[in-house]
VEXGUMI-919800 format. One record per residue (C-alpha): y, z, x; residue in one letter. Coordinates in nm, 2 decimals. Last residue first. Example, Ala and Ser with C-alpha at 12.3 -4.5 7.8 and 13.67 -1.06 7.14 Angstrom:
<rs>
[r [-0.11; 0.71; 1.37]; s]
[r [-0.45; 0.78; 1.23]; a]
</rs>
This chain:
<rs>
[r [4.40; 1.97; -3.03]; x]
[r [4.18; 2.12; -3.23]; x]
[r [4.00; 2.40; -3.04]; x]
[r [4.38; 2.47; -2.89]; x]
[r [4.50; 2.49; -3.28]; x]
[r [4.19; 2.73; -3.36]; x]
[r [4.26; 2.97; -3.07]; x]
[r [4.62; 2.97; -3.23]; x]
[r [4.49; 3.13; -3.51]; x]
[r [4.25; 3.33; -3.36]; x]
[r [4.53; 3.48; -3.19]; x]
[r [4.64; 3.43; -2.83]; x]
[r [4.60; 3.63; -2.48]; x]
[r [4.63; 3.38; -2.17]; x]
[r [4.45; 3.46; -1.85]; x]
[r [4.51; 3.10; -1.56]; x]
[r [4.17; 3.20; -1.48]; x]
[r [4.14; 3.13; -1.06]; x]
[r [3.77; 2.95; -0.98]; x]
[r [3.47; 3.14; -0.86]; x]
[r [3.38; 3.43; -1.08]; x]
[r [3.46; 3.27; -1.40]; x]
[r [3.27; 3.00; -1.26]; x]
[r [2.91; 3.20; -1.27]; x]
[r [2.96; 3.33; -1.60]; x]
[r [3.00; 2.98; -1.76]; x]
[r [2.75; 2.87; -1.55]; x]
[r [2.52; 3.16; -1.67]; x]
[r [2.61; 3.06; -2.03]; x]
[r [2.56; 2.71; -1.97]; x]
[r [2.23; 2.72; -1.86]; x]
[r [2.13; 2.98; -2.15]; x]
[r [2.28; 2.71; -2.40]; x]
[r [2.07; 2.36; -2.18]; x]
[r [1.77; 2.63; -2.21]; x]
[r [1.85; 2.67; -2.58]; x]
[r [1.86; 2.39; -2.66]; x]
[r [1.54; 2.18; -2.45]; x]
[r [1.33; 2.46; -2.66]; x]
[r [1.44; 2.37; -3.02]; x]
[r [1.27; 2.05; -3.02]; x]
[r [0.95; 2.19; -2.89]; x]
[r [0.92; 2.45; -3.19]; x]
[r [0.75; 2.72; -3.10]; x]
[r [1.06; 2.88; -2.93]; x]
[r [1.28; 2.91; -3.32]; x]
[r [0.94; 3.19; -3.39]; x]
[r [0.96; 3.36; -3.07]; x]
[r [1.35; 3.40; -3.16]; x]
[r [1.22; 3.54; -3.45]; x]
[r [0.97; 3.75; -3.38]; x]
[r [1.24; 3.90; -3.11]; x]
[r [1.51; 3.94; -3.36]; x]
[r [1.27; 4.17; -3.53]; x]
[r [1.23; 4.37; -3.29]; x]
[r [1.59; 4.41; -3.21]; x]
[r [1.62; 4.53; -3.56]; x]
[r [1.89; 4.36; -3.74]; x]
[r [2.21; 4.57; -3.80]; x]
[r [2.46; 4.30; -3.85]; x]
[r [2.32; 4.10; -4.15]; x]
[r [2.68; 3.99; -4.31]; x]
[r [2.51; 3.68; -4.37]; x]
[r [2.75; 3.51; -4.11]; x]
[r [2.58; 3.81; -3.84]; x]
[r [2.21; 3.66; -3.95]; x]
[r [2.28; 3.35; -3.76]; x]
[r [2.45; 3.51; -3.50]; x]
[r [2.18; 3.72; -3.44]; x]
[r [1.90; 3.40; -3.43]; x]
[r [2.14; 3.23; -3.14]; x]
[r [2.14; 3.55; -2.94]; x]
[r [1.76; 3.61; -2.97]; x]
[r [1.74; 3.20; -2.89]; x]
[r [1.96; 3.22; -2.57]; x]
[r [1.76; 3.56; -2.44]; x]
[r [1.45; 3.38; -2.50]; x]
[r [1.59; 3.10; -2.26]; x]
[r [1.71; 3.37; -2.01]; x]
[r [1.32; 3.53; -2.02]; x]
[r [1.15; 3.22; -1.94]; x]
[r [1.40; 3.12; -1.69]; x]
[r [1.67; 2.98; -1.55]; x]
[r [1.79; 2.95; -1.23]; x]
[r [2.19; 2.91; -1.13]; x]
[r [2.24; 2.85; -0.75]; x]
[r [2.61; 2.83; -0.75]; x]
[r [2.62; 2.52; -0.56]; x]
[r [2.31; 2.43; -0.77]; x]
[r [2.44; 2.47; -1.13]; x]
[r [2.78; 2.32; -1.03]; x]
[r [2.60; 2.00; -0.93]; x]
[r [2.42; 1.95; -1.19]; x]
[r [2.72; 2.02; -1.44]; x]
[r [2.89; 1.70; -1.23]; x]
[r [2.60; 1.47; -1.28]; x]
[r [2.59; 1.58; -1.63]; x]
[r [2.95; 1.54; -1.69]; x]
[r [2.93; 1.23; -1.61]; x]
[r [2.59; 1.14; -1.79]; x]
[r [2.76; 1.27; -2.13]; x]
[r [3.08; 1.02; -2.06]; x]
[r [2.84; 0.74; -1.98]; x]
[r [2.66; 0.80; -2.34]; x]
[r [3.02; 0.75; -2.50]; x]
[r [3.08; 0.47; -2.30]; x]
[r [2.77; 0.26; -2.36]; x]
[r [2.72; 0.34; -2.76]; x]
[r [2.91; 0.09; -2.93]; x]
[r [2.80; -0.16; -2.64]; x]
[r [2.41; -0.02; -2.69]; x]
[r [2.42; -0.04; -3.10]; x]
[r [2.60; -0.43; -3.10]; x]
[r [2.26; -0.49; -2.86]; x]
[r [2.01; -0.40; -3.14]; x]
[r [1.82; -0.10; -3.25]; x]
[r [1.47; 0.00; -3.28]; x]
[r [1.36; -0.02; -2.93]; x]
[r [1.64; 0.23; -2.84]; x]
[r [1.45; 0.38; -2.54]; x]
[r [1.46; 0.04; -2.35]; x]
[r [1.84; -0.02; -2.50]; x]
[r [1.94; 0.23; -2.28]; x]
[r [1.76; 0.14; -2.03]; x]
[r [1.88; -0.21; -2.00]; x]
[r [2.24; -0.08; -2.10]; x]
[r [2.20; 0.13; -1.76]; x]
[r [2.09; -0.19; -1.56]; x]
[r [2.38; -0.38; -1.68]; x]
[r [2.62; -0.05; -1.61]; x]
[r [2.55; 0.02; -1.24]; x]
[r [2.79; 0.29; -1.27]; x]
[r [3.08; 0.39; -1.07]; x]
[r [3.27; 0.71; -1.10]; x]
[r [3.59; 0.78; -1.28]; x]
[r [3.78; 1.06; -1.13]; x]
[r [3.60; 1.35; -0.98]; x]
[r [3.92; 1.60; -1.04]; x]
[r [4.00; 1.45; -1.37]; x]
[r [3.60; 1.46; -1.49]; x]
[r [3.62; 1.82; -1.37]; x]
[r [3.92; 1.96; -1.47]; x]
[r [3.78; 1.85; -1.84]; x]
[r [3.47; 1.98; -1.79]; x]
[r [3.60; 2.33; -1.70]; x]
[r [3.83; 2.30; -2.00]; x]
[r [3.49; 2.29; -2.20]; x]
[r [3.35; 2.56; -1.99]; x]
[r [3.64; 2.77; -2.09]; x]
[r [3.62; 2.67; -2.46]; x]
[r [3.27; 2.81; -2.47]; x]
[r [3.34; 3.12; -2.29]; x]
[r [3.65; 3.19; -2.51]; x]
[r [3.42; 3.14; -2.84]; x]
[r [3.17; 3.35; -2.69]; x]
[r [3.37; 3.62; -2.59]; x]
[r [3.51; 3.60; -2.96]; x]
[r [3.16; 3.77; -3.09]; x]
[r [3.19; 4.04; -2.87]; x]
[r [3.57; 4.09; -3.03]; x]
[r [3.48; 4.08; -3.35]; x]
[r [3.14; 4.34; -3.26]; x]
[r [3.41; 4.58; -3.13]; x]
[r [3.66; 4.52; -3.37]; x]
[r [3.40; 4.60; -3.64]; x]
[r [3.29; 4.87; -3.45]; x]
[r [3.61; 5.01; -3.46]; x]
[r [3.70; 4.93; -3.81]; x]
[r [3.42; 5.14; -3.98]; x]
[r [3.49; 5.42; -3.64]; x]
[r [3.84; 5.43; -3.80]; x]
[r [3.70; 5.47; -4.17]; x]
[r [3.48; 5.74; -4.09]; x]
[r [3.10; 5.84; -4.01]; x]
[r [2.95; 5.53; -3.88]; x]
[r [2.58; 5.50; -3.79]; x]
[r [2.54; 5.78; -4.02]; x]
[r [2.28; 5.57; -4.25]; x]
[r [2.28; 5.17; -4.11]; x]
[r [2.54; 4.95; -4.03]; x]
[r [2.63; 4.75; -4.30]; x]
[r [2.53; 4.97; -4.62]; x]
[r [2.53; 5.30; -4.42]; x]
[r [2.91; 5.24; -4.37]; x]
[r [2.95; 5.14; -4.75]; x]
[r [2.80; 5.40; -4.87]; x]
[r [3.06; 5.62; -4.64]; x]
[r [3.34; 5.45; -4.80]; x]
[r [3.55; 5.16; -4.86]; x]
[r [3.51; 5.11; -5.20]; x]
[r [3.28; 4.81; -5.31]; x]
[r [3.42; 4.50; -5.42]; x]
[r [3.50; 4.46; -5.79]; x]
[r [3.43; 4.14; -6.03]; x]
[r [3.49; 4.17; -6.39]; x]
[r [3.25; 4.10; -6.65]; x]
[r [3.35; 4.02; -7.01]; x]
[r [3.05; 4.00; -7.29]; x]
[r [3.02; 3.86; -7.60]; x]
[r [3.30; 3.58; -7.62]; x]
[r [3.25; 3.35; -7.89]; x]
[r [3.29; 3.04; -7.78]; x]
[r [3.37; 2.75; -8.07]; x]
[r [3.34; 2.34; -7.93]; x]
[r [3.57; 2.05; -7.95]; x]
[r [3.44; 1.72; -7.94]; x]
[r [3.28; 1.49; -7.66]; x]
[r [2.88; 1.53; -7.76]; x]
[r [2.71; 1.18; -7.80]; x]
[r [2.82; 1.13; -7.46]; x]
[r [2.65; 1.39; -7.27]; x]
[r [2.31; 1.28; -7.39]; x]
[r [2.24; 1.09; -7.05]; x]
[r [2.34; 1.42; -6.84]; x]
[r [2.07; 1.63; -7.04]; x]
[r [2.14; 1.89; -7.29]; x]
[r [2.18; 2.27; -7.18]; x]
[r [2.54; 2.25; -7.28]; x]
[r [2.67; 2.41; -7.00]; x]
[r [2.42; 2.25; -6.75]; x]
[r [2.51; 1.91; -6.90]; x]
[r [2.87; 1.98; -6.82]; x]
[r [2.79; 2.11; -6.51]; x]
[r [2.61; 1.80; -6.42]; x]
[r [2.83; 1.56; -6.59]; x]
[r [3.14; 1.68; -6.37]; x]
[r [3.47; 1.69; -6.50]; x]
[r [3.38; 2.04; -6.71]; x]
[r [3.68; 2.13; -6.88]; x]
[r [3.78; 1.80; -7.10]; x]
[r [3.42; 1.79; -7.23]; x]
[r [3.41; 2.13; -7.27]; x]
[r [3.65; 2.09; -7.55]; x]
[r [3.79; 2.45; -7.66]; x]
[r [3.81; 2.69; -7.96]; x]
[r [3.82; 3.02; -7.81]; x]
[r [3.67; 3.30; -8.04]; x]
[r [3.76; 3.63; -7.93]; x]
[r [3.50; 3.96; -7.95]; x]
[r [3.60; 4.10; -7.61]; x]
[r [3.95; 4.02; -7.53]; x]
[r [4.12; 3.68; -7.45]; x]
[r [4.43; 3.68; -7.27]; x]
[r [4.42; 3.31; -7.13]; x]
[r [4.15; 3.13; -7.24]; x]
[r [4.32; 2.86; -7.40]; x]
[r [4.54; 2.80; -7.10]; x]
[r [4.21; 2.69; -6.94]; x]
[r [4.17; 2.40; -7.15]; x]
[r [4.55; 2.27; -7.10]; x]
[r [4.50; 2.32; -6.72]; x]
[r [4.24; 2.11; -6.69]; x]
[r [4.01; 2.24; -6.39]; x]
[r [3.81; 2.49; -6.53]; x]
[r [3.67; 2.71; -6.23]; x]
[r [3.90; 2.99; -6.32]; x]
[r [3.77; 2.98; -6.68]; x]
[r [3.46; 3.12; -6.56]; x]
[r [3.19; 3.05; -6.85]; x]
[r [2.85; 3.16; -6.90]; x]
[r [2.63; 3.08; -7.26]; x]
[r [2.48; 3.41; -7.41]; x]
[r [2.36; 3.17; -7.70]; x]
[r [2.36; 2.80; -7.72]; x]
[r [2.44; 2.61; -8.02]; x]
[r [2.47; 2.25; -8.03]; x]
[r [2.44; 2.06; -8.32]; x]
[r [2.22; 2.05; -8.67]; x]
[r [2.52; 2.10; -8.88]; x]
[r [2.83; 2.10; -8.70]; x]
[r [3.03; 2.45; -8.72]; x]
[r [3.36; 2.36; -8.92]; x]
[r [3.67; 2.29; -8.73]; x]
[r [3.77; 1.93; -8.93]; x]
[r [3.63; 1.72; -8.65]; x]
[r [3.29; 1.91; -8.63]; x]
[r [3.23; 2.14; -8.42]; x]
[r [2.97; 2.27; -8.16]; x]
[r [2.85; 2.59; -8.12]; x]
[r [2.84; 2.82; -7.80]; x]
[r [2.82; 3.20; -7.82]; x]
[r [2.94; 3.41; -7.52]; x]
[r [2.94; 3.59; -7.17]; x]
[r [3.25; 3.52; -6.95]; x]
[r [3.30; 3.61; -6.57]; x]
[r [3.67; 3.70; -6.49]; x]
[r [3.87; 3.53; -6.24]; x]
[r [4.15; 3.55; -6.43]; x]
[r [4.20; 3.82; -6.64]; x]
[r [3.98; 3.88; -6.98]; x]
[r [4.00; 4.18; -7.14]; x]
[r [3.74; 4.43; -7.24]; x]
[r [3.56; 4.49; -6.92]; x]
[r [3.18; 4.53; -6.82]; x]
[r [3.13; 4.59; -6.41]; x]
[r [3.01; 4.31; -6.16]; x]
[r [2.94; 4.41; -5.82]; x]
[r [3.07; 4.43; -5.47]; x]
[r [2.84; 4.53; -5.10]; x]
[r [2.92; 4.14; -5.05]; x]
[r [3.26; 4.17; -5.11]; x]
[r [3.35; 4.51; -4.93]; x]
[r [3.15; 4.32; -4.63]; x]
[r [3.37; 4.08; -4.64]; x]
[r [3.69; 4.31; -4.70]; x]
[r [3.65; 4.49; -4.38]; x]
[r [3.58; 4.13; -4.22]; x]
[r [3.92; 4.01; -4.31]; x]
[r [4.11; 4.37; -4.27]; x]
[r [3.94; 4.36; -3.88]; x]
[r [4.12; 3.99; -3.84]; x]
[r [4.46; 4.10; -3.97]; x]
[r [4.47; 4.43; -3.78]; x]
[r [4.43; 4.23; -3.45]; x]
[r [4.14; 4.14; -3.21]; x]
[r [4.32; 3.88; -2.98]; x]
[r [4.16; 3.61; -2.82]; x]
[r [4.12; 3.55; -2.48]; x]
[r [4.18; 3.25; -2.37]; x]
[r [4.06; 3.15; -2.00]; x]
[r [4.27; 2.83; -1.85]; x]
[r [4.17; 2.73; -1.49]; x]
[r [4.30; 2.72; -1.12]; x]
[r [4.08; 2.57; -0.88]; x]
[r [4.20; 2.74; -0.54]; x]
[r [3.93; 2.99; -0.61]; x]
[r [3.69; 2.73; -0.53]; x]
[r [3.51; 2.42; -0.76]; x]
[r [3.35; 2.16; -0.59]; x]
[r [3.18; 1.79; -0.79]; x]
[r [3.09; 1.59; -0.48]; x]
[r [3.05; 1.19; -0.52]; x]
[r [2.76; 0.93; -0.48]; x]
[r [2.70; 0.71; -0.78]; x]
[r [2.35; 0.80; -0.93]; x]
[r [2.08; 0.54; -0.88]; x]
[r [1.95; 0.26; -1.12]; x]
[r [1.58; 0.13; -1.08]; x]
[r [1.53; -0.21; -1.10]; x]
[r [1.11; -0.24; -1.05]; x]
[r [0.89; -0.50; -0.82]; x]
[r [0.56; -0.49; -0.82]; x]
[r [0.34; -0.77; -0.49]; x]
[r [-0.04; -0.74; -0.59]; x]
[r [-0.23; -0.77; -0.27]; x]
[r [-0.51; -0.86; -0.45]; x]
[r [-0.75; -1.11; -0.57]; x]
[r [-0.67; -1.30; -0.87]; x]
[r [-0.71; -1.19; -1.25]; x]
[r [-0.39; -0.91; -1.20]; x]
[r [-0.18; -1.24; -1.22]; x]
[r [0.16; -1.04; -1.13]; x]
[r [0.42; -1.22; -1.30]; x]
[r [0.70; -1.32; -1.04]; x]
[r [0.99; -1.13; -1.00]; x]
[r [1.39; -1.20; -1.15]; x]
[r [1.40; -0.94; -1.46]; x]
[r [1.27; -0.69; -1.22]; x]
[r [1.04; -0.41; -1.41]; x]
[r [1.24; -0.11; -1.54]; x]
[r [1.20; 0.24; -1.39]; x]
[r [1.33; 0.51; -1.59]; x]
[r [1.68; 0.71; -1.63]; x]
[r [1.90; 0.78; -1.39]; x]
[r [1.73; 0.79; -1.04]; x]
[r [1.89; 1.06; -0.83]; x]
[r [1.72; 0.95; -0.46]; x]
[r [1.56; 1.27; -0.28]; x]
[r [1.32; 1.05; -0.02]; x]
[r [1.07; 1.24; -0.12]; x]
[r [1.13; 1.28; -0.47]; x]
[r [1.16; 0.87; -0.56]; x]
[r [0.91; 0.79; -0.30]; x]
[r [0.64; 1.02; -0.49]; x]
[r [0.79; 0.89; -0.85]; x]
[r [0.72; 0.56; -0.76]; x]
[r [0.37; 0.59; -0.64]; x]
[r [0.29; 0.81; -0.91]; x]
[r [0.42; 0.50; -1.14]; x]
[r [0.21; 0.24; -0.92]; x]
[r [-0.12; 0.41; -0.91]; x]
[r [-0.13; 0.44; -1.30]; x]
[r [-0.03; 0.11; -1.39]; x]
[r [-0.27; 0.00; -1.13]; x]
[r [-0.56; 0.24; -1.25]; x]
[r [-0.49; 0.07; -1.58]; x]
[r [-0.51; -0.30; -1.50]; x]
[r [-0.87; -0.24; -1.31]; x]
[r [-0.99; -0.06; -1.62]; x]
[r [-0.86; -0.35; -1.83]; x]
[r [-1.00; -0.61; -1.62]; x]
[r [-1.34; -0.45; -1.55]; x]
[r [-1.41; -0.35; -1.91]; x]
[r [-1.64; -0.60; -2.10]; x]
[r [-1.76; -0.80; -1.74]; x]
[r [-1.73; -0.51; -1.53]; x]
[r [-2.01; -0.35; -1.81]; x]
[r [-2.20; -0.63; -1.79]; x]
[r [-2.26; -0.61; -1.39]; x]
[r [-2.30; -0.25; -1.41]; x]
[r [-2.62; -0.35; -1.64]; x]
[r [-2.67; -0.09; -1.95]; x]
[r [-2.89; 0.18; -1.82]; x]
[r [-2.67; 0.47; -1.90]; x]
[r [-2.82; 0.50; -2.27]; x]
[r [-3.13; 0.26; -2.29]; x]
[r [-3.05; -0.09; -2.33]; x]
[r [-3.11; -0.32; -2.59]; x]
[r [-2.85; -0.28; -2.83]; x]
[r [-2.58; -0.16; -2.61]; x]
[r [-2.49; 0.23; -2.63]; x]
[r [-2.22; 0.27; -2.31]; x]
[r [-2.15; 0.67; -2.22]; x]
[r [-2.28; 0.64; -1.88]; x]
[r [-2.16; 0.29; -1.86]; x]
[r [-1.80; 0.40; -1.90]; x]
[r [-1.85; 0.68; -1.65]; x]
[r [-1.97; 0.44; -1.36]; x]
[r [-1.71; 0.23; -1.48]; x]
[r [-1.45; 0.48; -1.42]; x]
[r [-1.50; 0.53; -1.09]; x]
[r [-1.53; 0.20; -0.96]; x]
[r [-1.19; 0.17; -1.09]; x]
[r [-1.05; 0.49; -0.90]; x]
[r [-1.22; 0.42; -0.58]; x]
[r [-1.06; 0.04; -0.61]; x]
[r [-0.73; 0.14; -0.68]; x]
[r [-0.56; 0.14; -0.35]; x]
[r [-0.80; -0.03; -0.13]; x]
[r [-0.74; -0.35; -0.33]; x]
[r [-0.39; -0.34; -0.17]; x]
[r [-0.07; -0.26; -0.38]; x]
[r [0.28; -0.42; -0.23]; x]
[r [0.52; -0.24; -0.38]; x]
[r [0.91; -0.33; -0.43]; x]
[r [1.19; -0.08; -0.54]; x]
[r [1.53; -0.25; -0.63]; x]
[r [1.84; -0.04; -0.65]; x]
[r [2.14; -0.07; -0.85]; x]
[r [2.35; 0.20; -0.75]; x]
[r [2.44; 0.25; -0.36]; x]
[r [2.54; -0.13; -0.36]; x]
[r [2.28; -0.31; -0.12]; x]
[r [2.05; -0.02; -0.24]; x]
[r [1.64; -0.14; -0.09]; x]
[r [1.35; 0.02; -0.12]; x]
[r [1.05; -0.06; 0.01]; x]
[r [0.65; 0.02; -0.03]; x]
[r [0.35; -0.05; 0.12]; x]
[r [0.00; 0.00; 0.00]; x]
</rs>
């Protein structure tokens, strides 16, 4: 076997191997022998079937296989050893001969293999960076206070109707003169929130009801959608139109929304009994676990700034971009050549910063491992039950589940690339100069935007 590689323009690169009978032949022989173990031929016993048939039936596709097979290890050995940053995989040159695998070898391969422009992504405490922290004010802590208030909240029976009041009530169509319509709609215990009408005129008519009121209104008018409107009139969408007049609503019932007091029930509702004891510690650990959960957000928009300095700092590298577009539309089978030009420049931005994330990880020799990646999915799975207002989840449990998110292959590659970037991010804060600004959420949001 000999093999050569040649880069006349540091990128495109073109890979030739010269494969010698010696190189395969062991291997094919090999597999014969094991095909004619298992070969059942009328006419021969088991294992006794003639090698000379069996080279005959198989020989070419066994012989074609070990070659693939010999040829891509080869590749990737020379690839590693001699430490060239391929991008992406190995395509066959457009401009070689077919190799005619039914003649006698040497078999001359040759493959277009792209290589990674040459440049040096360095950050030092000369780099100076942005790092927003945000601030943890009154106005966030009253936001989350009355959150949890709201979800700890229940309905209680009232005799007046104000306006975002929950209705209970007796539904029967009308005919045109007022009277109940023989034989039409009647629906008992039937819900309305007048908040949620959108014509004005037909909420008006709700306004200052008591318990006990009839409200003669046209649900037709009130309900724009068909769905509701059918779900209202427990009829289905294609009957709608057969029902467009007024209707009477008796109102049965009046419910009236109301969060939960601010008190020790509440405490032990969110955190657990006696984990908080007073108002002040209530908003304390709120702050606390606001301003935890801000880190994150600051950390994130760091390492996005990070990238930004970054691509400006390396300036725009060279690609070999007829090859790439190859590849590209190699592991887009399905799509056409208008997809891979819509595509090119967005998918060379993400190899960009790639290349340049690569390089940060090892200068700052960042490893990864079983245990960091679990780490990223326990996080990811508290957040998750933190916008339920679930903030006291057993560790335990968080462990089940984040063993749970890891069994799924396609979750895995995330959460390695997130506990990656959370050690960078960790790593650089350490290395460059934050330029510290303090802002609040709201202007966090504006920068996020912008």
């Amino acid at each position: 076997m000999n093999i050569s590689f040649e880069t006349p323009d540091k990128i495109n690169g073109l890979m030739t191997i010269t494969v010698e009978e010696a190189d395969y032949k062991e291997n094919v022989e090999k597999t014969l022998k094991e095909y004619r173990k298992r070969a059942n031929l009328p006419g021969f016993r088991p294992g006794m079937v003639p090698m000379g048939l069996i080279k005959r039936q198989f020989g070419t596709s066994v012989k074609m296989e070990a070659i693939n097979k010999f040829v891509g290890e080869q590749i990737y050995k020379y690839v590693k050893d001699n430490n060239i940053q391929m991008l992406g995989e190995p395509l066959p040159n457009l401009d070689a001969e077919a190799v005619d695998l039914e003649h006698e070898a040497p078999y001359t391969f040759k493959f277009d293999i792209a290589v990674a422009p040459e440049f040096k992504a360095e950050l030092t405490n000369k780099d100076a960076i942005d790092y927003y922290t945000i601030n943890v004010d009154d106005k966030l802590i009253d936001q989350q206070v009355d959150m949890f208030a709201s979800r700890a909240g229940s309905y209680e029976k009232v005799d007046n109707y104000e306006g975002n009041d929950m209705l209970k009530g007796d539904l029967r169509e009308l005919e045109a003169d007022g009277s109940t319509k023989e034989g039409g709609i009647e629906v008992s215990e039937d819900i309305v929130m007048p908040a949620y009408i959108k014509d004005e005129d037909q909420k008006k008519l709700f306004e200052g009801a008591k318990l006990g009121d009839v409200i003669t209104f046209n649900p037709r008018k009130a309900y724009e959608s068909d769905a509701e409107l059918a779900a209202f009139l427990k009829v289905d969408k294609a009957d709608l139109g057969f029902h467009t007049g007024d209707f009477s609503y008796q109102i049965t019932e009046i419910s009236r929304f109301k969060k939960a007091e601010v008190n020790q029930a509440l405490f032990d509702q969110v955190y657990g009994a006696d984990a908080v004891k007073s108002e002040e510690e209530f908003r304390a650990r709120i702050a606390s676990e606001i301003q935890a959960q801000l880190v994150g957000n600051s950390d994130w928009k760091f390492l996005q700034d990070v990238r930004k300095y970054m691509e400006q700092k390396v300036g725009e590298l060279t690609f070999p971009d007829a090859l790439l577009k190859r590849i590209m539309q190699q592991n887009n089978k399905d799509k056409d050549a208008e997809y891979v030009e819509k595509n090119y420049e967005g998918s060379i931005k993400e190899l960009t910063w790639h290349l340049i994330k690569e390089q940060l990880v090892n200068a700052t020799e960042i490893k990864v491992d079983d245990n960091d990646v679990k780490a990223a999915a326990r996080e990811a799975a508290r957040a998750q039950f933190a916008q339920y207002g679930m903030n006291n989840v057993p560790d335990d449990y968080l462990d089940n589940y984040a063993t749970e998110m890891l069994k799924k292959e396609d979750n895995v590659q995330g959460y390695v690339d997130r506990a990656i970037d959370q050690k960078l991010t960790a790593a650089l804060k350490n290395v460059v100069k934050l330029n510290e600004k303090t802002v609040s959420l709201d202007e966090f949001n504006k920068l996020m935007s912008e």
